[in-house]
Kinemage of the C-alpha trace (Angstrom):
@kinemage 1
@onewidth
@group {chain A} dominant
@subgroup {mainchain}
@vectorlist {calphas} color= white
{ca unk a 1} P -4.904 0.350 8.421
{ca unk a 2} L -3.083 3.278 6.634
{ca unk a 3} L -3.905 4.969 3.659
{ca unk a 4} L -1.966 7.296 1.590
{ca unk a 5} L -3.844 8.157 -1.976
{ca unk a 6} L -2.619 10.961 -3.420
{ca unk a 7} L 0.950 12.717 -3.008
{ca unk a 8} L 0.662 14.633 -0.222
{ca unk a 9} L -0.218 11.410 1.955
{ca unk a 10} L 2.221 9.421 1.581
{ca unk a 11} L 5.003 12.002 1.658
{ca unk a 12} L 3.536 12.116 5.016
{ca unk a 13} L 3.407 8.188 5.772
{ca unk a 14} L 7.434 8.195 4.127
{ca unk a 15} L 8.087 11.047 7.138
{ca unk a 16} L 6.234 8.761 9.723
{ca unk a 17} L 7.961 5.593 8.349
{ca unk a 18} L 11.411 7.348 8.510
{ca unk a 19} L 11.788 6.597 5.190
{ca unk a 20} L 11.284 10.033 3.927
{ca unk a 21} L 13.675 9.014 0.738
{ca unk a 22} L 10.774 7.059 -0.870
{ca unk a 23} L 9.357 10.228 -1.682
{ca unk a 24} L 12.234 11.200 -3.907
{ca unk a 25} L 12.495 7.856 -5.981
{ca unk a 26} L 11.003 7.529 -9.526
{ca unk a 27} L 9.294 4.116 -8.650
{ca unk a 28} L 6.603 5.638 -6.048
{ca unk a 29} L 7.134 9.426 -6.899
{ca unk a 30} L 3.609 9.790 -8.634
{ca unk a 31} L 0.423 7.643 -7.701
{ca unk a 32} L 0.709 6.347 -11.103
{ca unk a 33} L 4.363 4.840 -10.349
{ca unk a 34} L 3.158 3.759 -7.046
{ca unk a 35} L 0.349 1.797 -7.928
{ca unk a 36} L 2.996 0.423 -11.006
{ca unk a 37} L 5.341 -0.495 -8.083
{ca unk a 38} L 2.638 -1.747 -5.633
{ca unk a 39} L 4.249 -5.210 -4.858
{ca unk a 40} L 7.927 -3.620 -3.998
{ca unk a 41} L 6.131 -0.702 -2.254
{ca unk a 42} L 3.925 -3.049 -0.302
{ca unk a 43} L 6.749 -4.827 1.429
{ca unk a 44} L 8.694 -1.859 1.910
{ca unk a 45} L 5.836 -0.278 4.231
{ca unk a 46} L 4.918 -4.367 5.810
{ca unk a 47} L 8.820 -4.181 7.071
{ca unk a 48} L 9.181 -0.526 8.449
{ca unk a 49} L 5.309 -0.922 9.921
{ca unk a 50} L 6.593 -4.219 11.583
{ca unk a 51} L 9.058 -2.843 13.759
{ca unk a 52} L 6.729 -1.106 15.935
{ca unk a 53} L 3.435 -2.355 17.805
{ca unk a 54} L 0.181 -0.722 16.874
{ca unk a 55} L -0.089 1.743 20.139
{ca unk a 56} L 3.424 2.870 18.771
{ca unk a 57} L 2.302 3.922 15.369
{ca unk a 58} L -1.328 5.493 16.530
{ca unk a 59} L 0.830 7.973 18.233
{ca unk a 60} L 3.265 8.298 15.198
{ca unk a 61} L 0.632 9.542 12.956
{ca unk a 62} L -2.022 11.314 15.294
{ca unk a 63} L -2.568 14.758 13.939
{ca unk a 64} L -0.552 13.972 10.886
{ca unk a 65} L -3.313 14.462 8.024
{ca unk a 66} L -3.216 10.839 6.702
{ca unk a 67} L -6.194 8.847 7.621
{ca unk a 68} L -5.356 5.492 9.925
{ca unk a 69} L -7.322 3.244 11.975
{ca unk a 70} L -6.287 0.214 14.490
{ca unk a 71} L -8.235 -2.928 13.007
{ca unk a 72} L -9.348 -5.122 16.447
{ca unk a 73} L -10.239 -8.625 15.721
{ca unk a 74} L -14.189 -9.235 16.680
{ca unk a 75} L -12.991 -11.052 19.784
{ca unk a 76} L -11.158 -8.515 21.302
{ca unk a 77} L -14.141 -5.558 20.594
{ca unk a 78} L -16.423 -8.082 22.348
{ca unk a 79} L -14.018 -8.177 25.604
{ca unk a 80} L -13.052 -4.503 25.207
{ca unk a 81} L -15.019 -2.734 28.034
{ca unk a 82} L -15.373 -0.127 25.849
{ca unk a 83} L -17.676 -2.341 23.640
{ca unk a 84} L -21.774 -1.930 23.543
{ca unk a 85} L -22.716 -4.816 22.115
């Protein structure tokens, strides 16, 4: 899970992306346009997000000021020997 909500954020998730360009087009340059432009926007970030695995982009945006999270289906926190419950 990724979220960008306000400018400065997803500048940063463009960097991370590689797609740095997004930042500069009219269609997601405000919040406003972005949420105008979710649909196009969405699938733009489900492609670029696809071609790496989730370990891959944990490192990509550690220490980048964007908040993120891996999402673990319930099975896997249950097996996880990290889990407590």
């Amino acid at each position: 899970m990724i979220g960008a909500g306000n400018d400065r954020q997803f500048g940063i998730l463009c960097e991370c992306l590689g797609r740095r360009e997004l930042v500069l087009e009219e269609r997601f340059a405000t919040n406003e346009a972005r949420v105008r432009n979710r649909g196009e926007l969405l699938g733009i970030i489900e492609r670029e997000m696809e071609k790496r695995g989730t370990g891959e982009w944990l490192r990509v945006f550690e220490g980048k000021g964007m908040p993120y999270a891996a999402i673990k289906y319930i099975l896997f926190c249950y097996l996880s020997s990290n889990s407590h419950l």
